[in-house]
N, C-alpha and C positions, 0 to 999 in steps of 0.2 A: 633293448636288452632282454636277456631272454630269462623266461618264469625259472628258476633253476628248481622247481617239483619236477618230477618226472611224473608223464601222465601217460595214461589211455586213453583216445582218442575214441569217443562213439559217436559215430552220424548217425541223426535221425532221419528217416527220408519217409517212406511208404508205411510206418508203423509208428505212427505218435500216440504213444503210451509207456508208462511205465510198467502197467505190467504183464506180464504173460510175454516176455517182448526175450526172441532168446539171443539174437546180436548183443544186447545189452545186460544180460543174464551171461553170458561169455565173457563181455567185456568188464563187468564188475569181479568178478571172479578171477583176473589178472592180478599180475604183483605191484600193480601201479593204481591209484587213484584215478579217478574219469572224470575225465572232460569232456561234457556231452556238447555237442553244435548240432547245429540247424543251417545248410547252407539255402538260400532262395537264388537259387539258381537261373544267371542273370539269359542264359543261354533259352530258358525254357519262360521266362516271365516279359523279356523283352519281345518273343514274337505275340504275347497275347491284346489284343486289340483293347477288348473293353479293360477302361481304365477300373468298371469296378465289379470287375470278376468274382460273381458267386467264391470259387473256389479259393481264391486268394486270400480271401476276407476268414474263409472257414480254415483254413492253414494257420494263419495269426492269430486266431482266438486260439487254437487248439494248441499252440506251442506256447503261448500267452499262460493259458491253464499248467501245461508241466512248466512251464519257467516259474508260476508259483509256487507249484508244489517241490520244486527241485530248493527255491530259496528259504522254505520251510525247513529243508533238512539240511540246510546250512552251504549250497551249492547255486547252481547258476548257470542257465544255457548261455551257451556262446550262438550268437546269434548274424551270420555274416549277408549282407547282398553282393553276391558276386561270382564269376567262372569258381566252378567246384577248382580246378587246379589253383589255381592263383589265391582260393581260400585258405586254400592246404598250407602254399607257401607261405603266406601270410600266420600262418597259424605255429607252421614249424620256425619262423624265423621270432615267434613270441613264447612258444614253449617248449618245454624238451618230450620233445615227442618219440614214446619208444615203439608201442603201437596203432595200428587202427583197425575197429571194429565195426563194423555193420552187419546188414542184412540185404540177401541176394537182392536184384532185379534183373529183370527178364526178356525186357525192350530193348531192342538193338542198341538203341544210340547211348542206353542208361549201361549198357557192357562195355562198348566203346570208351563210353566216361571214366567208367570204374577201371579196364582194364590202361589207361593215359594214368590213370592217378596212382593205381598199383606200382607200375613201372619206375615213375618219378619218385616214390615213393622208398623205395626198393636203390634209387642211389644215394638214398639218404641213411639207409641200414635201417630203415622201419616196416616192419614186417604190414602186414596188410591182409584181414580172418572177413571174410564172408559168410552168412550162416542163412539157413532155410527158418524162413516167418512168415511169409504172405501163402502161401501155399501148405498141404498135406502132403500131398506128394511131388515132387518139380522132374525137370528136366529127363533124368533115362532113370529115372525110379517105376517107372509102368511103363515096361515094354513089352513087343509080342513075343513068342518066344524063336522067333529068328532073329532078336536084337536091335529090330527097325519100328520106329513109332505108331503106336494107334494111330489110327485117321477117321477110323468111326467109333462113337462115342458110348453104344451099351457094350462091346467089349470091356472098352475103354473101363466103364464104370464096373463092370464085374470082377475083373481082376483087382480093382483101385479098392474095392471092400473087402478081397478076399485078401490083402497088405495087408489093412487097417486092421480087420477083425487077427491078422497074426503079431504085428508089430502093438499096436494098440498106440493110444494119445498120450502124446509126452507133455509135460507143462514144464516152464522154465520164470520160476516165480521169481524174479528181475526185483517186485515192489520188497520183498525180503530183505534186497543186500542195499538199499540208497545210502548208507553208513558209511558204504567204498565210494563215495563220491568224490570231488576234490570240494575241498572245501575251502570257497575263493568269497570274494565280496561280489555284489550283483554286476553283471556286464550290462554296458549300455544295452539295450532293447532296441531297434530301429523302430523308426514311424510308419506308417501305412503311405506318407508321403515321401517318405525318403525311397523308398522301393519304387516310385512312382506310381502306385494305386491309390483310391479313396478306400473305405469302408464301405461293403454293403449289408444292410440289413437283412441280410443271409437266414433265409430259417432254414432249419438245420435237425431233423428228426431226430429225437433221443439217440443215445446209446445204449438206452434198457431193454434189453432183452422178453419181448412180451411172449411170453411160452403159449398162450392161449392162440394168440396167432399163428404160431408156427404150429401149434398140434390139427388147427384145422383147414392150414395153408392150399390142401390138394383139394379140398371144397370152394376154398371164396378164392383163390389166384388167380382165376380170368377173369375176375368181375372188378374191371376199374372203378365203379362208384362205392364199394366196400372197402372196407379199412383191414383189405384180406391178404395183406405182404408185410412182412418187416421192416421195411426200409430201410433195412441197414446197410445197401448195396455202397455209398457213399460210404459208411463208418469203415466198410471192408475194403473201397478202394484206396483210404489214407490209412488203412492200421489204429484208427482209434479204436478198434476190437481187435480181439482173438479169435483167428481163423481160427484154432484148437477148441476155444471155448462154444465158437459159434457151432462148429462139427459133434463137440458131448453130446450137446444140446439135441439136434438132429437125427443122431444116431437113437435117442431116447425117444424123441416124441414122432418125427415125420419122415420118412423116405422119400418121401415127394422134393421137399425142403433140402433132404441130405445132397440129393442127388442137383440141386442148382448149385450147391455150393463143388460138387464134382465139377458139372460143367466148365466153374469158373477153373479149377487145376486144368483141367482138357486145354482150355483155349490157351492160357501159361504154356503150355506144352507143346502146343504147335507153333506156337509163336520163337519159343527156340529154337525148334527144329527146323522151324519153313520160316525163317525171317523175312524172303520175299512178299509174304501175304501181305507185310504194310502198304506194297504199294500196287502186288497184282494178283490176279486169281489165283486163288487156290488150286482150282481146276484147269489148267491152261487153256486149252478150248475155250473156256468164254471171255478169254480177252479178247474173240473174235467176233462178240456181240453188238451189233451197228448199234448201238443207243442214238438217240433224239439230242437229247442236249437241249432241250428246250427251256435257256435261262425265263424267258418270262411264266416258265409253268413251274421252274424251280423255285421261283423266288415268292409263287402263292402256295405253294406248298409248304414253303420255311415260314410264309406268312398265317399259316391254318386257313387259307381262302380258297381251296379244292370247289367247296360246294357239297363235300362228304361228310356229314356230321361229325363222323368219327374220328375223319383223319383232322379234321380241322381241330378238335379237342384238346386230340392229344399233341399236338403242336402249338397250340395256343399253350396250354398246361405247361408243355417245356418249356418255350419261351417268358413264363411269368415267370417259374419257379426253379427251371433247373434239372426238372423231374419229369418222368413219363414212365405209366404206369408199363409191365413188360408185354403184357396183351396186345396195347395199343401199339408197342412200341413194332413187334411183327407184323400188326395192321399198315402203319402208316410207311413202313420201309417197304412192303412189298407192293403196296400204291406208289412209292416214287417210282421202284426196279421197272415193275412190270406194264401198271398204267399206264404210265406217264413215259417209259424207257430212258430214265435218267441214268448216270452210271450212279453204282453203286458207291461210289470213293466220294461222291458230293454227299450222298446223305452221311454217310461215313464222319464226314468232316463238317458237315454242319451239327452235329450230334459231339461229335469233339468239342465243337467251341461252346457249344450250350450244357452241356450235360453236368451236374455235380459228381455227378459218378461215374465220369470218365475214366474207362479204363482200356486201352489200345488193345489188349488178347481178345478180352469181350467182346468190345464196338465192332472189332474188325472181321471177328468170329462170326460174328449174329447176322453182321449189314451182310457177308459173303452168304450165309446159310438162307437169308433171303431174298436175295440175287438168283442161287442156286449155285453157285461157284464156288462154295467154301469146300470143305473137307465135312464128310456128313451131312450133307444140305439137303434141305427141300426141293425135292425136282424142279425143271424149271415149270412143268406145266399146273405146280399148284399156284394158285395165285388166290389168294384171298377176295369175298365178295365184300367191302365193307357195311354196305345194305344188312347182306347176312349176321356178318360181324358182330351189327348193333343189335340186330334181333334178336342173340344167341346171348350176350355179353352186358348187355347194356341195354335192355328192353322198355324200360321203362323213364330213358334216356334223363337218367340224373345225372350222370357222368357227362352225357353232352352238354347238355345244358348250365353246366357250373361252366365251365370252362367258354362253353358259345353265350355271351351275355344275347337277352333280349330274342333267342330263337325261333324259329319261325320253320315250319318245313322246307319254305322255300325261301329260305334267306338268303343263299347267293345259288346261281346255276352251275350246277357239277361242268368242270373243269374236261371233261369228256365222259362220254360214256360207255358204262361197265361191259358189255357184250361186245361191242366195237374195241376197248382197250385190249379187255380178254384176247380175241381174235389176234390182233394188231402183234402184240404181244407174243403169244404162241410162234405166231408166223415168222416174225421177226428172228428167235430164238432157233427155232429151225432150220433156218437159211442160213443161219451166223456157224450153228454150230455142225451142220451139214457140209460147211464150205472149207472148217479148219481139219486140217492136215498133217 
């Protein structure tokens, strides 16, 4: 039997918070009370192997925290495991539902979703409001002015400051209105076991804002053994922050800083436009590139057992925690590409399944740009020396050494060597890309 309240419907998906959050700043500000959910979307949790998924475990606290504070103000997430459609159903066939609210995304498969739900939605006479929140500027908001998208990125970013400095920073203060909530008794909560995951003891970087970091971020940013980045890259790929807040911020203290947070709109943006990049070059030409394939040198590379201080670090690093610092993270992708001539779609995806801060524009963006295949990329004949790397970056090898227990110069034998891969590498590139047509 169905709730006879009439409700607004807000999904939380890529932005869990209540405030600064403008989907839900729209949706409160409707004629109807909100019904906020949370779907765990069986489509995207049943392909993930590890049962105790960093990320999953950081999802459940963080909806766990606004299921609090929603019940404070006298309300309650709806909380479902299941197909986003079949949640809906289930949802429309227990409330009177007039609309539903969220916030864009930008993923092929998450438009596809959204555009199945709109529709179904839509024969039920329930309108369906999409709104811009993970991004500054999205989709054909910076174009060139023949109408066709950036593809290289200091345009890109000139024009995207000279919007901002006209349009300026909108905020949409959500935590203001929680009053328009519906005001229900608590919904059951599921288990970590009922989702089929355990708990991990997930550490999980504040969400505080340290200004001091970010004012001297274009000093300490290559130095992985310095506490010289925010970390907030995770807080910005679930929406537990304000991209608006995080961008004030930037715009006040660092250019350096402003402009990673540009990047991330860049890659959103090509990721709409060039949906094919999830699964092929950017560049077409380098789908023509012979790679190796060599699973036994894949699987010491994913293991941090190269023999290269460096790359070994920052793979061990991900592998404990989740995390790699972004210095290392262009060190050790362009040791798979180039070294080793692994394709680029395996580091791609082994970075998917490990990384907190998984985010497909990004991952996709960065593994191509170090391939040389992306859109804006690094030629193919730069190829990082990691030797140099350490010297440059990490000289004093603290950063190696936390991460390589028990170190030793010669603790394993480099996996090949640098002037031989160099070579190898070039020639390869050359032939591949000589030969496409």
């Amino acid at each position: 039997m169905k709730n006879i309240k009439s409700v607004t419907v807000f999904w939380f998906r890529r932005d869990l918070r209540l405030h600064d959050n403008h989907g839900l700043y729209e949706a409160l500000l409707s004629e109807n009370k909100v019904l906020p959910i949370f779907i765990f979307d069986k489509n995207i949790l049943d392909k993930l192997a590890a049962k105790k998924d960093k990320r999953v475990s950081f999802i459940y606290q963080t909806i766990q925290k606004i299921n609090a504070t929603l019940q404070k103000n006298g309300s309650s997430l709806y909380v479902v495991y299941d197909e986003p459609l079949q949640a809906f159903k289930n949802i429309y066939d227990t409330f009177d539902v007039k609309q539903v609210f969220t916030n864009h995304d930008y993923e092929p498969d998450a438009i596809k979703r959204d555009e199945q739900i709109k529709t179904w939605l839509a024969t039920k006479n329930i309108s369906f409001h999409t709104f811009k929140d993970q991004t500054i500027f999205e989709k054909k908001e910076v174009l060139k002015s023949d109408g066709l998208p950036y593809t290289v990125f200091t345009p890109y970013s000139k024009i995207w400051k000279q919007k901002l400095a006209i349009e300026k920073l909108k905020s949409f203060p959500s935590e203001t209105l929680l009053s328009r909530l519906l005001q229900i008794e608590p919904f059951p909560f599921p288990s970590m076991n009922e989702l089929g995951f355990e708990s991990s003891d997930v550490e999980i970087p504040s969400t505080e804002i340290n200004k001091k970091i970010i004012s001297q971020y274009h000093l300490s940013r290559n130095f992985p053994a310095l506490h010289g980045t925010s970390k907030l890259s995770i807080h910005l790929r679930f929406g537990t922050v304000s991209i608006r807040e995080l961008t004030a911020i930037a715009l006040e203290l660092n250019e350096q800083w402003l402009n990673e947070l540009i990047w991330r709109d860049f890659f959103m943006m090509i990721l709409f436009h060039f949906p094919d990049v999830v699964h092929t070059s950017f560049k077409k030409k380098y789908e023509n590139i012979a790679w190796r394939n060599n699973e036994t040198e894949f699987y010491k590379w994913c293991n941090g057992e190269t023999g290269y201080p460096i790359v070994d670090a920052g793979m061990r690093e991900l592998n404990e925690t989740g995390f790699m610092h972004n210095r290392v993270r262009m060190v050790v992708a362009s040791f798979l590409t180039k070294h080793l001539l692994i394709d680029w779609r395996w580091g791609e995806a082994y970075f998917a399944e490990k990384l907190l801060d998984y985010e497909l524009s990004s991952n996709n963006g960065n593994w191509q740009w170090a391939a040389g295949c992306g859109c804006d990329a690094a030629p193919y004949f730069r190829i990082f020396n990691p030797t140099e790397q350490t010297k440059k970056f990490d000289a004093d090898l603290i950063y190696t050494k936390k991460w390589i227990k028990n170190f030793t110069p010669n603790y394993l034998p480099p996996i090949v060597e640098h002037d031989f891969a160099r070579k190898r590498a070039l020639d390869v590139y050359k032939k591949s890309l000589a030969e496409f047509i």
